[in-house]
C-alpha positions as CSV (number, residue, x, y, z in Angstrom):
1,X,28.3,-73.8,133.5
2,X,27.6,-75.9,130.4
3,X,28.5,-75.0,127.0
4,X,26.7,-76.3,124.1
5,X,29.4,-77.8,121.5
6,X,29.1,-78.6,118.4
7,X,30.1,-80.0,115.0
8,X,29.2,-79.2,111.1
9,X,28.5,-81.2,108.6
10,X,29.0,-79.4,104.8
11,X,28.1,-80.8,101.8
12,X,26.9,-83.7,100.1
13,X,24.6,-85.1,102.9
14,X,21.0,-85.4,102.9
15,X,20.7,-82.5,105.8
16,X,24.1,-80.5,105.7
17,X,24.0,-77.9,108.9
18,X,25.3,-77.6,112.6
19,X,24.8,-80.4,114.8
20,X,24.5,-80.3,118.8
21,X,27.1,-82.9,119.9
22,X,27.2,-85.1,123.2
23,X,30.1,-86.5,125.2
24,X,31.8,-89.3,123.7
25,X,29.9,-88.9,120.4
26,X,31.2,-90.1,117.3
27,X,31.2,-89.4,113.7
28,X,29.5,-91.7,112.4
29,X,27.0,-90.6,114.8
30,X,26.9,-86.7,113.1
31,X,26.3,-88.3,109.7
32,X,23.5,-90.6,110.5
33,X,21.6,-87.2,111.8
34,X,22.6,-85.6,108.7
35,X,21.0,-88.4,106.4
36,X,24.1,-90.2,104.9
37,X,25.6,-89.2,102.4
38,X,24.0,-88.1,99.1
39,X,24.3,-89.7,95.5
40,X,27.0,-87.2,94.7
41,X,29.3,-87.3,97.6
42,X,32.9,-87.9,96.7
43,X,34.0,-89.8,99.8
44,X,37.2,-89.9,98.7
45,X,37.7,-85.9,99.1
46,X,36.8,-85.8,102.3
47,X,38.2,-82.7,104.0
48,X,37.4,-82.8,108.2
49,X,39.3,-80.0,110.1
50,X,39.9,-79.6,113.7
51,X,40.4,-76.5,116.0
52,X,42.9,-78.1,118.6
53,X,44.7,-80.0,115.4
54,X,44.9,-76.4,113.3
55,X,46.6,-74.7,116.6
56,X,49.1,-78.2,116.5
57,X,50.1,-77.8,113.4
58,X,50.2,-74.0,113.3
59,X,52.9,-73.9,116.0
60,X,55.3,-76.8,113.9
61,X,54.6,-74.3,110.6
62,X,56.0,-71.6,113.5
63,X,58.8,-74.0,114.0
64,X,59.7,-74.5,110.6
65,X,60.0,-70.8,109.7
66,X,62.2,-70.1,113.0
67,X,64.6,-72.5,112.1
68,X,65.0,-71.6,108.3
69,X,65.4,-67.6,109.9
70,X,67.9,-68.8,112.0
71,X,69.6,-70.9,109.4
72,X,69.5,-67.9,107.1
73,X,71.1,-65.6,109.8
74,X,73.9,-67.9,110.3
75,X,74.6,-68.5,106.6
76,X,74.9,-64.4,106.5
77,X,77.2,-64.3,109.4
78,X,79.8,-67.0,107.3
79,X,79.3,-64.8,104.6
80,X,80.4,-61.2,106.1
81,X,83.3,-63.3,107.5
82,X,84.2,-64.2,104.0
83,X,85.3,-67.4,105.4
84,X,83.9,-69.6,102.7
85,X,85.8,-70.3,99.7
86,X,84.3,-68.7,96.4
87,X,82.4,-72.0,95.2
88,X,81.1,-72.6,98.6
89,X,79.9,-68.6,99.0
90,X,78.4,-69.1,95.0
91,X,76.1,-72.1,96.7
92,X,75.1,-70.2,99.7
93,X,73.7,-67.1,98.1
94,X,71.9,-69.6,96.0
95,X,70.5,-71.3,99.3
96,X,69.4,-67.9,101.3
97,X,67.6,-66.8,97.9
98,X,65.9,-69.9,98.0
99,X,65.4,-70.1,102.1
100,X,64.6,-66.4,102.2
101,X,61.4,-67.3,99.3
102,X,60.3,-70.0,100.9
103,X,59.6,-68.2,104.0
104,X,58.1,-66.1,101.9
105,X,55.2,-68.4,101.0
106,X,55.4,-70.6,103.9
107,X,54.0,-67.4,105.9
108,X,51.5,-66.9,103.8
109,X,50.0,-69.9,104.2
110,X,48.3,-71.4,107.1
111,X,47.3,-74.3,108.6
112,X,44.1,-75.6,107.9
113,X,43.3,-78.4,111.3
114,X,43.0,-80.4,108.3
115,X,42.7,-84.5,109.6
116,X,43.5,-87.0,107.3
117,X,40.3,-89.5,107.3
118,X,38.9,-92.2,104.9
119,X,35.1,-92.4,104.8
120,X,32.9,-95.2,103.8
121,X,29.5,-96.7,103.7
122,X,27.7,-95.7,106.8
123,X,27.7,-99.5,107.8
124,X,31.6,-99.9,107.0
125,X,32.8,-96.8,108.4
126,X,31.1,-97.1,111.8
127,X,33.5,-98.5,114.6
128,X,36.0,-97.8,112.1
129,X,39.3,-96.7,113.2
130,X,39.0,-93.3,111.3
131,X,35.4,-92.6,113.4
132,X,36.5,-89.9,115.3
133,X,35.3,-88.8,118.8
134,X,34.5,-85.6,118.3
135,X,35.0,-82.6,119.6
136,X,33.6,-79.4,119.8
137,X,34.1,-76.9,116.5
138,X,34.9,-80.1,114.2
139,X,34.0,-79.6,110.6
140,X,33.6,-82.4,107.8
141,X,32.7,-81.4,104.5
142,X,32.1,-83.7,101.7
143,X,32.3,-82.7,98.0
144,X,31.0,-83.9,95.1
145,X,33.1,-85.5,92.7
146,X,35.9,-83.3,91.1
147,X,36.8,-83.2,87.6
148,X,40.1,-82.8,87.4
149,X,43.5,-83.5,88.7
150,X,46.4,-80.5,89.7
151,X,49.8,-80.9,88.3
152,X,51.9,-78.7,89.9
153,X,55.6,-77.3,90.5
154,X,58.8,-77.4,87.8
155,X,56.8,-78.3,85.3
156,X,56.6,-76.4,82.0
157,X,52.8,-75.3,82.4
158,X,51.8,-76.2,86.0
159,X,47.4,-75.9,85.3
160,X,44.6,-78.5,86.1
161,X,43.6,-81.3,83.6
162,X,40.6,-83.0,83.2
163,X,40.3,-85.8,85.0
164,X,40.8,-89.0,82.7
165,X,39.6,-92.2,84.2
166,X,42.4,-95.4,84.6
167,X,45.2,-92.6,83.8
168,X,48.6,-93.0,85.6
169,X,50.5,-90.0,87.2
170,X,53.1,-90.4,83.6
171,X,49.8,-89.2,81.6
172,X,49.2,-86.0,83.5
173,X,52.8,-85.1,83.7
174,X,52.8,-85.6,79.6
175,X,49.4,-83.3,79.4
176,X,51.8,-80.4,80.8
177,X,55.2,-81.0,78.8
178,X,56.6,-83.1,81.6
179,X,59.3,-81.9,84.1
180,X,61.5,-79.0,83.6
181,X,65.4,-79.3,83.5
182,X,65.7,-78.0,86.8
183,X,62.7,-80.4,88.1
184,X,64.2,-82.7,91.3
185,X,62.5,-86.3,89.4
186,X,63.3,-88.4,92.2
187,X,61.7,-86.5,94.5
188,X,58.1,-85.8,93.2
189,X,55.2,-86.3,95.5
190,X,51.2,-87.0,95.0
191,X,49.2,-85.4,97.2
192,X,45.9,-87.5,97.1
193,X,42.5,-86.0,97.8
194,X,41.7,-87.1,101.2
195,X,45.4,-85.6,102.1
196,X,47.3,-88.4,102.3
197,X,50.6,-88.5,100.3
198,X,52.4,-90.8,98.0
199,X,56.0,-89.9,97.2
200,X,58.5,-91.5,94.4
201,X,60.9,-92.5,96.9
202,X,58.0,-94.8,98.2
203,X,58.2,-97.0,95.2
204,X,60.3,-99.9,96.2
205,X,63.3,-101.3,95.3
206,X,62.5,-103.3,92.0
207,X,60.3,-100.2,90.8
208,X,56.8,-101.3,91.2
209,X,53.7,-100.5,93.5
210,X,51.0,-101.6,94.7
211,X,47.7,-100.4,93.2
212,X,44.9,-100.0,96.2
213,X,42.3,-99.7,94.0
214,X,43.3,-102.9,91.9
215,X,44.7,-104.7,94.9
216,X,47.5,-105.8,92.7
217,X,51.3,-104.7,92.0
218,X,52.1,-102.6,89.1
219,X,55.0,-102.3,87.3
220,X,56.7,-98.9,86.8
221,X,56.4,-97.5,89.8
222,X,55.5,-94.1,91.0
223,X,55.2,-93.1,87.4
224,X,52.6,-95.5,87.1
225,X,50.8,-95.0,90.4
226,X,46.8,-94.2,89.9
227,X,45.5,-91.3,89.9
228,X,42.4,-89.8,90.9
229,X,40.1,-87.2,91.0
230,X,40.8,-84.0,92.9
231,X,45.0,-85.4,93.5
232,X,47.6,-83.2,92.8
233,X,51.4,-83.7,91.6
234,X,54.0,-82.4,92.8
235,X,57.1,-81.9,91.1
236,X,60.0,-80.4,93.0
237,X,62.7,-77.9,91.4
238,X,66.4,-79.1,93.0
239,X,67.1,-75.8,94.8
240,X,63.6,-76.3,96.7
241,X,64.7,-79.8,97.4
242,X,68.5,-79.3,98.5
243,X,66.7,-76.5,101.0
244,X,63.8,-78.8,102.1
245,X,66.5,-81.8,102.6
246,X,68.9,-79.9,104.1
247,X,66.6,-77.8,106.5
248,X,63.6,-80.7,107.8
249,X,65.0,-84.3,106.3
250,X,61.8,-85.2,104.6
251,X,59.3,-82.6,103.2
252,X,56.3,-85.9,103.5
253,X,56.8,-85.3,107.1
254,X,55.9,-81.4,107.0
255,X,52.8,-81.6,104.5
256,X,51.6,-84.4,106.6
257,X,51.9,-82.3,109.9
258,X,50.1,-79.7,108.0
259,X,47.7,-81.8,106.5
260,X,47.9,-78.9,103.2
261,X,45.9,-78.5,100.7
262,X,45.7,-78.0,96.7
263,X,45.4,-74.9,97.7
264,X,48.0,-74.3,99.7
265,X,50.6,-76.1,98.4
266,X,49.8,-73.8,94.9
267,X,51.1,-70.9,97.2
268,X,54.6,-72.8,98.4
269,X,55.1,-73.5,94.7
């Protein structure tokens, strides 16, 4: 018994809709039925989901909240021992508030499938490593260009700003009053539009990066990485961070896996 599957193409194509899709049949393939891409599309934004990558990282997001509960039921067991000394019980009341909030909002979040791909001319991005195979339920939808960028977290008016061409992430972090006192500095994070994230502690050791878009290094670092269109900034308070440390190492690592959105991440902060 055979099963049509298929695959949907949103947004700035020539013929957006639902295509019929064959075995072994690429993406590339989808968007030369659709018509290529239109004058508007914003290739950069990209947002392709997946069914069996959703369910993947819906079960690690499952994981991440049973080992914070768990954590948080052992730190209350210490507690009603009265085993810890009063500056050590004073810091883990601090941590279960924060623990118990950030399950919070981690549950009300979800994961999107999202798949991290960079798109390109037709002629370039054919063959290309990031041509999927695809598979049945697959979704890419391509938006026009955004107009501004998301600064969010302990800073003192977390909004969106306009998007200002050439600006650096030190500009957008100005446009909001820069980073609270209880901000974590070293620890702040762009989430770029196809998903992908750059964080401060990818800088380097003499404080410079190199600029994709330029092809050349830049002096000052993360503070003076590009940004774009439809990114995001993070900045992290230092309880959030001391819990995220503590409980999963590196917090890249988890908004990778769940390949999280503007959207989303507005809800963990």
């Amino acid at each position: 018994w055979y099963t049509e599957k298929t695959c949907t193409i949103k947004g700035e194509v020539n013929f957006p809709g639902e295509y019929s899709i064959s075995r072994g049949e690429r993406l590339s393939s989808a968007l030369e039925r659709a018509g290529g891409f239109t004058e508007y599309a914003y290739l950069k934004g990209a947002f392709f989901t997946r069914e069996s990558a959703r369910r993947a990282q819906q079960e690690r997001l499952k994981g991440f909240i049973d080992r914070l509960e768990a954590d948080i039921l052992r730190a209350q067991i210490k507690l009603a021992e009265g085993s810890l000394s009063e500056d050590a019980a004073k810091a883990a009341k601090q941590s279960l508030t924060a623990k118990r909030e950030l399950v919070r909002k981690t549950r009300a979040s979800q994961a999107t499938g999202r798949v991290v791909i960079v798109l390109d001319s037709l002629d370039k991005f054919k063959g290309s490593k990031y041509d999927l195979e695809l598979e049945d339920g697959d979704t890419l939808t391509i938006p026009p260009v955004p107009g501004t960028v998301n600064v969010m977290g302990s800073v003192y008016n977390p909004t969106s700003i306009v998007y200002t061409q050439g600006k650096r992430v030190d500009f957008y972090l100005n446009k909001v009053g820069g980073p609270t006192p209880d901000a974590e500095k070293g620890e702040m994070y762009i989430v770029k539009a196809d998903g992908s994230i750059i964080s401060k502690t990818q800088k380097g050791k003499f404080g410079i990066l190199w600029d994709t878009e330029e092809n050349r290094w830049v002096s000052g670092g993360f503070m003076s990485a590009r940004i774009e269109p439809g990114d995001s900034i993070l900045v992290p308070s230092k309880v959030t961070r001391f819990v995220w440390k503590r409980e999963i190492k590196d917090w890249t690592t988890i908004l990778y896996q769940l390949a999280i959105t503007a959207g989303t991440i507005a809800v963990l902060y």
